[in-house]
C-alpha positions in Angstrom: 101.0 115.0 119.4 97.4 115.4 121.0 97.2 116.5 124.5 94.5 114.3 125.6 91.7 115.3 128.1 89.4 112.6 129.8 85.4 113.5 130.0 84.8 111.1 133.2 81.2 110.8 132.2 78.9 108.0 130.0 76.0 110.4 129.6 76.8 111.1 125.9 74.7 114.1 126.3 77.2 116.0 128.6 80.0 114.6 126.4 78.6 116.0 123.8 77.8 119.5 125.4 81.7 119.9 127.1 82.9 119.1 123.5 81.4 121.9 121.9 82.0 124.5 124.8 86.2 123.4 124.5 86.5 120.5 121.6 87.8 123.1 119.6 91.2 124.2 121.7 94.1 123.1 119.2 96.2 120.8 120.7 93.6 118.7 122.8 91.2 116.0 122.2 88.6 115.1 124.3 88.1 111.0 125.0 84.9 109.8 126.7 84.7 107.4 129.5 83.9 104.1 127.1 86.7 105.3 123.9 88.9 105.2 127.0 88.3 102.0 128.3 87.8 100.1 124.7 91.1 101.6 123.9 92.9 101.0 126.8 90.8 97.5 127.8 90.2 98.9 131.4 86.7 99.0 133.1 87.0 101.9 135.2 84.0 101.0 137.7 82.2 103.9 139.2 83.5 106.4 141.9 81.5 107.0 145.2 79.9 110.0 145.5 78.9 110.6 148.5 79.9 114.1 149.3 77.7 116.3 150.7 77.8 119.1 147.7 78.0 119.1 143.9 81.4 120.2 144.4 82.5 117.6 146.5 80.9 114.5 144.6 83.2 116.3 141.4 86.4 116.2 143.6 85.2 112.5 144.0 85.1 111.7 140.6 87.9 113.6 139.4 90.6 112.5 141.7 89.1 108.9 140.9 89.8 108.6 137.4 92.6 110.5 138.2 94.0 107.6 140.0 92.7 105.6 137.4 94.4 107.1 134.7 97.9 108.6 136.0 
């Protein structure tokens, strides 16, 4: 069984460049936002980001679908 690892973004770009830094680790797949959300036939919405960094707004987003997700 696949370890699964949720890309919280719909810019297929940056999907596309986090899959070839770590799409190869055995044992994992990595499942973009809308795969997710077809799949599961959940809308996720998006998170607020309205932290005062870059790192902040991530925390945002992360514990979000977090939430989201389990």
């Amino acid at each position: 069984m696949l370890n699964e690892i949720l890309v919280a973004t719909g810019n297929l770009g940056k999907f596309k460049e986090i899959q070839q830094a770590i799409g190869g680790v055995p044992g994992f797949k990595l499942v973009g936002l809308k795969e997710y959300e077809q799949r599961e036939g959940v809308v996720f919405g998006e998170p607020v980001e309205d932290g005062a960094t870059f790192s902040e707004n991530a925390y945002k987003k992360a514990s979000y679908f977090q939430e989201k997700t389990g």
